[in-house]
NUBA-814417 format. One line per field, with one value per residue (C-alpha): residue number from 1; x, y, z. Coordinates in steps of 0.05 Angstrom, whole numbers, m for minus. Layout:
REM residues N
k = (NUM,...)
X = (X,...)
Y = (Y,...)
Z = (Z,...)
***
This chain:
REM residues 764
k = (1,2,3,4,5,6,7,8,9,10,11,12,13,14,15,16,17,18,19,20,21,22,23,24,25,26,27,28,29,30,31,32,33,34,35,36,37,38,39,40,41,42,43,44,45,46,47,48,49,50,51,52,53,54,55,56,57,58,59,60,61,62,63,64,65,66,67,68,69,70,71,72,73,74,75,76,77,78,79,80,81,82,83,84,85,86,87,88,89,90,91,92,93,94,95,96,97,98,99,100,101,102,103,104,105,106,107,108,109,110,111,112,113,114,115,116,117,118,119,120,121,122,123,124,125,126,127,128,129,130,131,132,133,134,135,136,137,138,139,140,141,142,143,144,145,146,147,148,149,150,151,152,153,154,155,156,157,158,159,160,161,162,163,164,165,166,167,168,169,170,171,172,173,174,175,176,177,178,179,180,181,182,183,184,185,186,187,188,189,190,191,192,193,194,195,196,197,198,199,200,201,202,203,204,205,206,207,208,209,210,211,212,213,214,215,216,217,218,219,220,221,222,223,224,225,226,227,228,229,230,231,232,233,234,235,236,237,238,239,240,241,242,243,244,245,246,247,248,249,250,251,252,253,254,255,256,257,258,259,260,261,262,263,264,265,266,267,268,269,270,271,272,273,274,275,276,277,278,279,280,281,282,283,284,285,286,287,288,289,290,291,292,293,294,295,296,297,298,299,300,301,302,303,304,305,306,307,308,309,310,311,312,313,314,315,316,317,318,319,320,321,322,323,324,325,326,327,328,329,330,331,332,333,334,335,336,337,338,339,340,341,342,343,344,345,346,347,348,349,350,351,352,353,354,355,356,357,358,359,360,361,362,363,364,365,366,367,368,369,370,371,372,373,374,375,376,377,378,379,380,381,382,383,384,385,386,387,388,389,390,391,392,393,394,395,396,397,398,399,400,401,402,403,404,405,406,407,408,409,410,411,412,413,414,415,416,417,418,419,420,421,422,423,424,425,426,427,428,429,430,431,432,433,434,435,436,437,438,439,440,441,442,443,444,445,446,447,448,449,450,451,452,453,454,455,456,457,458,459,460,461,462,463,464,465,466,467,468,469,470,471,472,473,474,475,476,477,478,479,480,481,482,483,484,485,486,487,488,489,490,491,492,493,494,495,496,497,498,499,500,501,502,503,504,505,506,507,508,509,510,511,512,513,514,515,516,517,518,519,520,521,522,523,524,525,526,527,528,529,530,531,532,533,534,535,536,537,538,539,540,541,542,543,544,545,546,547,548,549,550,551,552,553,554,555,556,557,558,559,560,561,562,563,564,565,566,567,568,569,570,571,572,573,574,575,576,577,578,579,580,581,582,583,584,585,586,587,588,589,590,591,592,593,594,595,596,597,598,599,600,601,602,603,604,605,606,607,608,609,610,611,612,613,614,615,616,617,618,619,620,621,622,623,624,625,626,627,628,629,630,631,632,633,634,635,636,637,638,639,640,641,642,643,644,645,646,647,648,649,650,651,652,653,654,655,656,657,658,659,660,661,662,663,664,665,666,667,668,669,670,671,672,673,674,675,676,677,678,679,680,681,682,683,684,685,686,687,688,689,690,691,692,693,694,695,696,697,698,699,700,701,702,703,704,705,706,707,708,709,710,711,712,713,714,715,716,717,718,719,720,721,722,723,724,725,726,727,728,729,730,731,732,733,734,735,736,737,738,739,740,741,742,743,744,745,746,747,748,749,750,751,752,753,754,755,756,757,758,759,760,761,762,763,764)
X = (35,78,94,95,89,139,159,127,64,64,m9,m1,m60,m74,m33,m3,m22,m31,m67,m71,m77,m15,m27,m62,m29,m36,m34,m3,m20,19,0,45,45,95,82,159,170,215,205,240,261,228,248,199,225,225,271,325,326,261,296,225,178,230,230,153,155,176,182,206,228,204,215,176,187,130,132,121,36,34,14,12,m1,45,29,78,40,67,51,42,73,29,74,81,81,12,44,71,120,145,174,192,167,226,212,267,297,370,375,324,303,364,344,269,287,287,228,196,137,137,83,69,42,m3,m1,m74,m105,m169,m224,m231,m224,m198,m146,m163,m116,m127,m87,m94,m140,m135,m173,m156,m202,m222,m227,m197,m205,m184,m250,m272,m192,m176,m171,m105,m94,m16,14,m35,m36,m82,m88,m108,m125,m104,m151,m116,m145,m95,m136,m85,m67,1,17,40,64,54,101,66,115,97,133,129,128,186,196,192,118,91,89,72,45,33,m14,21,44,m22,30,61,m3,27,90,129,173,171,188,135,171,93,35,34,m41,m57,m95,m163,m145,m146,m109,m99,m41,m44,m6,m6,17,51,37,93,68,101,67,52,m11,m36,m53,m6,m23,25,31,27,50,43,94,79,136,105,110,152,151,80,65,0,m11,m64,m55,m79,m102,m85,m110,m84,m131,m80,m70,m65,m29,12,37,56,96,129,189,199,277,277,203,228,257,283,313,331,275,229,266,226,231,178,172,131,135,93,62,26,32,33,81,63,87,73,75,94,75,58,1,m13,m72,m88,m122,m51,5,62,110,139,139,199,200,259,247,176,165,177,170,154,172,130,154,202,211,226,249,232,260,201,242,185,208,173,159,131,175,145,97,144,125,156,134,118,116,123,77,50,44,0,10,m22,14,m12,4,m25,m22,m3,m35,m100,m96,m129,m85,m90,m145,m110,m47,7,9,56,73,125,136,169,197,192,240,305,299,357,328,286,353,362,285,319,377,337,292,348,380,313,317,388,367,306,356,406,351,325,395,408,341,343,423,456,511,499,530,571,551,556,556,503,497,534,517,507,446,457,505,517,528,536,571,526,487,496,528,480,502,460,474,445,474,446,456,458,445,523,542,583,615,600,646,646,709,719,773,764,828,861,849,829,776,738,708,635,630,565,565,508,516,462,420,405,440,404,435,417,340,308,357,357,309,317,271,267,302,268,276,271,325,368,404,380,361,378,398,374,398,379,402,452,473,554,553,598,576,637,671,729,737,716,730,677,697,644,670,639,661,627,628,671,716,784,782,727,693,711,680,697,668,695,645,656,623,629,639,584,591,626,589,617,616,588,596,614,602,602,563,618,691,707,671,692,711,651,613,587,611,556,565,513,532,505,526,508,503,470,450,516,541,553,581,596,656,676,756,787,868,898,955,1016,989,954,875,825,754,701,647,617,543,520,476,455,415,385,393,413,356,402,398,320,308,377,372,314,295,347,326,358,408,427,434,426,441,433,449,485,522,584,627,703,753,776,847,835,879,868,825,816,745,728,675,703,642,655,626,573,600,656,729,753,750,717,752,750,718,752,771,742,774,756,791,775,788,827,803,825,880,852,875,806,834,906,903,948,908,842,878,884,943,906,883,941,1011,1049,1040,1071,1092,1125,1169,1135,1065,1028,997,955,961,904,902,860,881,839,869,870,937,958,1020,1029,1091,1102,1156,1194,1144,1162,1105,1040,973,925,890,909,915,990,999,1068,1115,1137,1210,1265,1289,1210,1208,1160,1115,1107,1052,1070,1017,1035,985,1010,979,1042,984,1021,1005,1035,1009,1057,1051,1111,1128,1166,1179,1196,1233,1204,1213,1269,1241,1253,1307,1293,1291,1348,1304,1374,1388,1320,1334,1284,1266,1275,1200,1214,1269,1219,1168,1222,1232,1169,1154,1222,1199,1130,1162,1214,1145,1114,1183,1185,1112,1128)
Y = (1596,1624,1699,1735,1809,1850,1921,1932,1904,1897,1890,1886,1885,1843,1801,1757,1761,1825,1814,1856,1861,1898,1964,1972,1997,1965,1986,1956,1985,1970,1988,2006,2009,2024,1984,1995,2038,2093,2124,2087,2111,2055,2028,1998,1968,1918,1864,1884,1810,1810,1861,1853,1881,1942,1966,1962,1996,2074,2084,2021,2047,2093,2117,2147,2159,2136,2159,2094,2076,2114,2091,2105,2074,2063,2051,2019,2019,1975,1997,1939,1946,1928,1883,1849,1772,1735,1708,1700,1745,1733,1798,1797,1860,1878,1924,1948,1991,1978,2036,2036,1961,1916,1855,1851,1870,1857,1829,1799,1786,1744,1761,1752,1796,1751,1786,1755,1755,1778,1717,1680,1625,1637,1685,1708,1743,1747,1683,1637,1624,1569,1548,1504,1454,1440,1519,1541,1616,1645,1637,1568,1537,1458,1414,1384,1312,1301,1232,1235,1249,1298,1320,1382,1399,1455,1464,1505,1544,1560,1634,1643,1624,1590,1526,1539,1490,1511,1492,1496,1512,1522,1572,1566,1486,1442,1406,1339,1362,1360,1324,1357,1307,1333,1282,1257,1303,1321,1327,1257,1238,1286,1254,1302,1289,1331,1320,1308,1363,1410,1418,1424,1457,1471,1534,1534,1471,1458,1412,1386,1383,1340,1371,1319,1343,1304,1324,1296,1269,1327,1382,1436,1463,1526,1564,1554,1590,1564,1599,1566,1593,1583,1590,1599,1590,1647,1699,1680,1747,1743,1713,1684,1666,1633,1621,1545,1560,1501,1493,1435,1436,1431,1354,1356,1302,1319,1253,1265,1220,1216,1193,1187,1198,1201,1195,1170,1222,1239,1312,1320,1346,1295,1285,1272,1277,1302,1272,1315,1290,1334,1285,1346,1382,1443,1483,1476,1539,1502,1532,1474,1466,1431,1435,1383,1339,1351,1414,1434,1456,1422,1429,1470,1445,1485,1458,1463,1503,1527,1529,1494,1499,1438,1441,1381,1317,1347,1318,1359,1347,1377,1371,1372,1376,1387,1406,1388,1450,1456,1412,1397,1357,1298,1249,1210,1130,1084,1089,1164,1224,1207,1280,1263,1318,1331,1355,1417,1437,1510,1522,1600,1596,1577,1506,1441,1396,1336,1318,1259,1277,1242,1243,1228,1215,1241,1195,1241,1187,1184,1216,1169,1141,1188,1251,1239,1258,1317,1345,1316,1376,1423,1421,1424,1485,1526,1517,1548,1596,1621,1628,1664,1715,1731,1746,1793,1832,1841,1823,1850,1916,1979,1969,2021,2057,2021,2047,2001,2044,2103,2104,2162,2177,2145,2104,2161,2235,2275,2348,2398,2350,2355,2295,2271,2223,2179,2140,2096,2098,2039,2059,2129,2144,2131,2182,2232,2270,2259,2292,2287,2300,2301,2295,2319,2301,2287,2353,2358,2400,2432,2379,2382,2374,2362,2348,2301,2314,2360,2324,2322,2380,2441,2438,2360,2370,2369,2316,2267,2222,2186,2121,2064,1999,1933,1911,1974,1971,2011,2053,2010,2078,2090,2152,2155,2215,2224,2262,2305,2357,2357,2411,2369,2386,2391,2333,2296,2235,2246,2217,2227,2199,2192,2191,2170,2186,2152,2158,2116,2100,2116,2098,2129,2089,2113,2086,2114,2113,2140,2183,2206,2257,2259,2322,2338,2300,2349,2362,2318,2323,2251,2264,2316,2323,2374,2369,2399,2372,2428,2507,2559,2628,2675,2607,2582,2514,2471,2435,2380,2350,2319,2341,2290,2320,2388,2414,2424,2460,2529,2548,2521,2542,2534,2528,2520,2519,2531,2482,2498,2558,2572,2557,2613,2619,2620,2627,2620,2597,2605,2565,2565,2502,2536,2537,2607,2632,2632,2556,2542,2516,2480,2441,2392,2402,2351,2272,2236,2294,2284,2350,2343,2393,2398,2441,2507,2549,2570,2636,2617,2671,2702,2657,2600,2527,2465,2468,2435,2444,2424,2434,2454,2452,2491,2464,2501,2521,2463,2467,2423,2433,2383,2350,2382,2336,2304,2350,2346,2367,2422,2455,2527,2537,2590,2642,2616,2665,2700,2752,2787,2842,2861,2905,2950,3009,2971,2906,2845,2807,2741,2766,2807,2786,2832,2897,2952,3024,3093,3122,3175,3148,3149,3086,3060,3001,2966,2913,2873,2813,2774,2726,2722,2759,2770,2813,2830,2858,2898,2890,2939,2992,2937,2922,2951,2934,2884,2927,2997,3036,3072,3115,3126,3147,3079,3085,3046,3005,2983,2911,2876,2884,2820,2821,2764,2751,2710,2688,2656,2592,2587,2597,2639,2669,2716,2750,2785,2840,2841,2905,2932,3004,3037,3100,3156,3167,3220,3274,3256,3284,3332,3304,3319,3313,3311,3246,3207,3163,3097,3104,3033,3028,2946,2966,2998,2948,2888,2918,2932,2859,2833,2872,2845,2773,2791,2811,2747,2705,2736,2714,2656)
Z = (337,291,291,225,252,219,218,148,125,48,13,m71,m109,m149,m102,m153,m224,m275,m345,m408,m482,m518,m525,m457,m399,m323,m251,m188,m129,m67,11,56,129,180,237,263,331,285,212,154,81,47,m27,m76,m145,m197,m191,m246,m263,m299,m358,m412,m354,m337,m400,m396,m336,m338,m264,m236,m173,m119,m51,1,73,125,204,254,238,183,113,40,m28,m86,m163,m216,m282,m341,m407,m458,m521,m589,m611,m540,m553,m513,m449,m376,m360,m281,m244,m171,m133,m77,m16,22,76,87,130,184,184,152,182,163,99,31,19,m44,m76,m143,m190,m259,m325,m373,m444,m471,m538,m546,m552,m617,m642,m708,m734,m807,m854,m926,m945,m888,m830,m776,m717,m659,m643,m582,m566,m496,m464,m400,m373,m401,m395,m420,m353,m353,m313,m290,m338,m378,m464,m496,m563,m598,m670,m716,m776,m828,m892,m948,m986,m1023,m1098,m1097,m1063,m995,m930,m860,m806,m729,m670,m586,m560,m487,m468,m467,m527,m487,m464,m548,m603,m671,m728,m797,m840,m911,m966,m1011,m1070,m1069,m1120,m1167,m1166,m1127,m1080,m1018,m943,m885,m832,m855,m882,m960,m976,m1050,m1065,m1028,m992,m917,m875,m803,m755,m693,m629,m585,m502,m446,m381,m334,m275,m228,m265,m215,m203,m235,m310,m373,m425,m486,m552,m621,m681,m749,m798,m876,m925,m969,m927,m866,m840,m827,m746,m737,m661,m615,m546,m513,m437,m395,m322,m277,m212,m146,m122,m40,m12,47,94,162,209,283,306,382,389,469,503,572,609,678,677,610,553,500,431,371,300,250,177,128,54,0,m59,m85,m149,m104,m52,13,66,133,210,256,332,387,438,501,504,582,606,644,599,635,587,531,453,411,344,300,248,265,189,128,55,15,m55,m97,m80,m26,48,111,182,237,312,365,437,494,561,629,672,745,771,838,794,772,819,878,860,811,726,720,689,618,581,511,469,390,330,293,227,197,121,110,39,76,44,78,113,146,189,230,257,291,374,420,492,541,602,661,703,781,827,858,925,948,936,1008,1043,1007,1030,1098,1091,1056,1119,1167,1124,1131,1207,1211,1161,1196,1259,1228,1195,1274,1291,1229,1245,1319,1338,1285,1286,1249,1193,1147,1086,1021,951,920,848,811,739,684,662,590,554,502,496,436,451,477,532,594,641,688,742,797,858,915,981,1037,1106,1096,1168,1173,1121,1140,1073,998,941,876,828,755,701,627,583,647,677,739,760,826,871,894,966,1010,1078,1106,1174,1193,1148,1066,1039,1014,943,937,950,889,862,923,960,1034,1049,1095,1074,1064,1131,1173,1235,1265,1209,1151,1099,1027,994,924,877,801,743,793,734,734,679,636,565,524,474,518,555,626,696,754,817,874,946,1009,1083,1136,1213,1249,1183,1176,1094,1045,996,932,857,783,721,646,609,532,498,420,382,333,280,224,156,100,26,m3,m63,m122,m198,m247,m319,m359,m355,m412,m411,m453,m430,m398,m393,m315,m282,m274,m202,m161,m94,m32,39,99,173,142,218,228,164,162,104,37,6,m78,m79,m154,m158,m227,m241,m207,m174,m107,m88,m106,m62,m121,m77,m5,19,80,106,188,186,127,51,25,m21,m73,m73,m63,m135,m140,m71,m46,30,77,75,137,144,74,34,m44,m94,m172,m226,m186,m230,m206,m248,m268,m263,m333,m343,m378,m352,m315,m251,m195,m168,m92,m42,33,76,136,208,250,317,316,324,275,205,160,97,29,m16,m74,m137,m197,m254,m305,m352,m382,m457,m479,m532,m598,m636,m692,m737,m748,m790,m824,m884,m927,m954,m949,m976,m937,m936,m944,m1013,m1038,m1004,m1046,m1054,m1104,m1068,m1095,m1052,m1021,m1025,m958,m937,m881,m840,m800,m752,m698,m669,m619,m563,m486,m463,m530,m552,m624,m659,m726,m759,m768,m729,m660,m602,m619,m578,m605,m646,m679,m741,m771,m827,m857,m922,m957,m978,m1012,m947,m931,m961,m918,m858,m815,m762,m704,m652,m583,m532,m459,m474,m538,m594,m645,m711,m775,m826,m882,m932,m985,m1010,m1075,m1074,m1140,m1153,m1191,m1271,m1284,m1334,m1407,m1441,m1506,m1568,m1629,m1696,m1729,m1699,m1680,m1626,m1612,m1544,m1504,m1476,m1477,m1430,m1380,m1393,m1369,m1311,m1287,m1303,m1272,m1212,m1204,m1218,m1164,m1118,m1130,m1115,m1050,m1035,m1060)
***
């Protein structure tokens, strides 16, 4: 019988086959039951390979977790776009869990989405309708006979008022499968010449195509549904569509046959060889065995493999080897033991199969003359046996203790449980002195001594247990002790060493065994990313990471280093086998140990550079000291340099460079310069802060005023007023009337204007 129990039992529904119009959404639902010993993180998804039905499907994979006999249901729902072409569209279903069952697993489940059309037999537009004749549905399909011809007719009505020809196509069938025929050109009367690859319809004409299929004689069993389109020449980007549903009932035809390899056999097992050959149209799954034809089962039927899969027309061999058992059976004289035994075949898809199977025959031949004389010594060995047994019970000495078992009470320790060791002792009446001594790291440390000879020591009784041997003489007890504590707890490689001293022998028995305990496994960080690889100043980092072996973190520390300087602690989370409130909405509760964390801000000190970001997760209670994880890189923008204000008595210096002064005149100067660490200098007024306001005399030596501004990061700026300062008039002088004099007022006038022209050069 063949045995298909496995750790997870899969139930889909519908098992196989999903149908829908477009525009209508459906549901599979899929059972799930743990039948494994342990709990299991458990993957179900869409087989990326089927790339249409994912993007049908929103949520094409899910997880859930089950406990051993527990159970739950999931739902993938396909949504059916409208302009979804009518269909089969295969997907494979995959169920996995690569973590707790890896060998059971993955399994699969093909299935397939039918996109139908809604029942009619005619599409209608306003220029064309055609019909297919004879009409098929999904309930009422056309039966389809393997190697055989079948034809189907496409009646087609031309609305429309221009002359139009109509080409017929099948989307879904091999092209070897169909023949299209269109009848002869309606225009050739007319004189026109035209070619024969469509229908030509006049206006309110109809015409006939002839789509003629060819099974092949291996078709397999099942529903086609094929699409046919119609193509018009007018207005190619119109699709008009039918579907043609197909049904070819399943052919069984399975042929069975029996080779005997090696049916006469002495003491080695029957060989035969089983033929299956499937000349179907379906695939067989088959189970394979062997039972015996006589009431007794005397032997054993292995069949190699115990189950086959026949694709159509395939052939399969199988190795039947059956194996006499009970021995004593095979008989002494003549022919030998015929064993009859049947074939039996099981179908897993609950499919007939054939009623007359082959059956065979296994002669066991009869014993050799020669084997008499070994019944002859094994007759005379029992004798000498049986003596030598009366003399071990009643003659025999007392003999010494013996050290029968000294184990530890597992195979396995993890720091923080305690070593437990056991023993048996035989003859324990004989035992004089038992210590025990241990070694961590090659250390030695204080033997445990107990001294048996007053009787079970006081400090062994609840561990320890003394009882009567199988054969109870003189001496013959065992000692038993369990789970004696040795208050080893600690990670190290350990020695214990058990020691027995017996009356009346000069050298103890001694016997060692090496015990290691692991440290706690330290937390790790699996992996880190951050959603920003650029922030700008006063702006949070934001960070996501997962952490394996959470019980034993502690704390959680944020380390950035600035190139070329020295790491900087950005912030620290403790966490005591806990998540810190602070991170209750960022982090999901532990999955298999596995912490996972998502959008956690983190605040970057004020100076702007390239940073290295890493986690340093911190262990709980251990002595080492976990890896950082891997840097990422971020880097902090600087504050841009910007001249926000730089005026001359309310003038800027963007808008009026140059600037005309009397000596004397008081003038004000304002400035504000933004920047991280910037340093600004006035010329000629020398280092000034970044922002500030001077008021002063301009005089004959002040020609310009040049504001520089320097930031750390080498961003530098300059801003510029140019200044002419112009002396005073002298007082006129008085006038002779005797001798009029033409004052020069072009003169003044020149120089005012070579002065501003001088002002502008220098902006210039």
């Amino acid at each position: 019988m063949l045995n298909l129990i496995t750790p997870l039992k899969v139930i889909l529904n519908p098992p196989t086959r999903l149908e829908g119009f477009p525009g209508e959404s459906v549901t599979l639902h899929i059972s799930l039951i743990n039948q494994g010993e342990q709990g299991a993180a458990i993957d179900v998804f869409i087989d990326p390979i089927a790339q249409t039905l994912l993007s049908w499907c929103p949520s094409a994979r899910k997880r859930v977790a089950l406990d051993s006999q527990q159970a739950c249901e999931v739902s993938l729902v396909f949504e059916i776009p409208l302009d979804a072409l009518p269909g089969s569209y295969p997907y494979t279903v995959v169920v996995d869990a690569p973590e707790h069952y890896p060998e059971e697993t993955p399994i699969h489940y093909p299935g397939s989405l039918e996109v139908l059309v809604k029942e009619h037999a005619v599409i209608r537009s306003q220029n064309l309708t055609f019909s297919i004749s004879p009409a098929t549905s999904p309930v009422q399909p056309l039966l389809v006979q393997p190697n055989q011809h079948q034809r189907l007719s496409v009646i087609v009505n031309n609305h429309s008022s221009r002359v139009d020809r109509f080409r017929l196509h099948c989307l879904d069938l091999d092209k070897t499968w169909f023949t299209i025929q269109y009848p002869s050109n309606e225009l050739s009367e007319l004189g026109v010449v035209s070619s024969t690859d469509g229908l030509e319809l006049n206006p309110g004409g109809q015409g006939e195509i002839i789509i003629e299929l060819h099974y092949p004689i291996d078709m397999p069993a099942g529903h086609y549904s094929p699409t046919l389109q119609l193509i018009s020449d007018n207005a190619p980007e119109q699709v008009f569509l039918d579907l043609v549903y197909l049904e070819v009932k399943p052919k069984l035809h399975l042929s069975v046959e029996l080779e005997t390899i090696l049916g006469k056999v002495s003491h080695s097992p029957g060989q035969y060889r089983l033929i299956l050959t499937n000349h179907g149209n379906s695939i067989r799954e088959l189970a394979v065995s062997a039972t015996s034809r006589d009431e007794t089962q005397l032997c054993d039927y292995v069949c190699s493999p115990s189950s086959v899969n026949l694709l159509i027309g395939e052939t399969a061999t199988i190795s039947l080897t059956v194996y006499p058992k009970q021995k004593w059976r095979r008989p002494f004289f003549g022919y030998g033991l015929e064993l009859p035994f049947q074939v039996n075949l099981q179908d897993l898809q609950a499919l007939p199969t054939p009623e007359n199977l082959p059956m065979g025959l296994l002669v066991w031949k009869a014993r050799p003359w020669w084997q008499f004389l070994l019944w002859l010594l094994a007759g005379v060995g029992a004798l000498s046996g049986l003596g030598f047994l009366i003399w071990f019970v009643f003659f025999k000495p007392v003999a010494p203790p013996i050290l029968t078992e000294f184990k530890p009470d597992s195979t396995s320790y993890n720091e923080g449980g305690r070593v437990r060791l056991s023993w048996t002792i035989s003859n324990s009446d004989r035992l004089d002195q038992l210590v025990v001594s241990s070694t961590k790291d090659q250390t030695a440390n204080s033997p445990q001594v107990y001294d048996f000879r007053q009787g079970l020591p006081t400090e062994l009784n609840r561990y320890c247990q003394i009882r009567d041997g199988e054969t109870p003489a003189v001496g013959d007890r065992n000692l038993t002790c369990t789970n004696v504590d040795t208050g080893a707890r600690l990670a190290g490689e350990y020695t214990f060493q058990l020691q027995i001293k017996a009356k009346s022998v000069q050298k103890p028995i001694e016997q060692k065994l090496n015990v290691v305990i692991q440290p706690k496994p330290l937390p790790q960080v699996m992996s880190i990313a951050a959603r920003q690889s650029q922030l700008e100043k006063g702006k949070p980092l934001t960070l996501s990471w997962n952490i394996k072996n959470f019980s034993q973190l502690g704390q959680l520390q944020v380390i950035g280093q600035l190139k070329d300087g020295k790491p900087t602690l950005f912030k620290t989370y403790d966490f005591q086998k806990q998540i810190p409130p602070e991170l209750t909405k960022q982090c999901q509760p532990p999955v298999n140990e596995t912490l996972s964390c998502s959008n956690v801000d983190i605040g970057l000190p004020a100076k702007p550079g390239d940073y290295a970001i890493s986690l340093q997760p911190v262990s709980n209670g251990s002595q080492k000291q976990s890896l950082p994880s891997k840097a990422i890189q971020v880097q902090l923008k600087a504050t841009p340099l910007r001249v926000m204000n730089f005026t001359l008595n309310n003038q800027s210096s963007e808008t009026n460079p140059s600037i005309f002064l009397k000596v004397g005149q008081f003038v004000t100067l304002n400035w504000q310069v933004h920047g991280d660490g910037v340093k600004v200098k006035l010329e000629p007024l020398g280092d000034v802060p970044a922002s500030g306001s001077r008021t002063f005399k301009a005089t004959t030596n002040l020609s310009q005023i040049i504001l520089t501004a320097e930031t750390e990061q080498g961003q530098s700026v300059k801003r510029a007023f140019l200044l002419q300062v112009d002396m005073p008039k002298p007082l006129p002088k008085p006038i002779n009337t005797s001798s009029p004099t033409v004052i020069p007022f072009h003169f003044n006038t020149n120089r005012q204007q070579g002065s501003r022209e001088q002002g502008i050069g220098g902006k210039s």
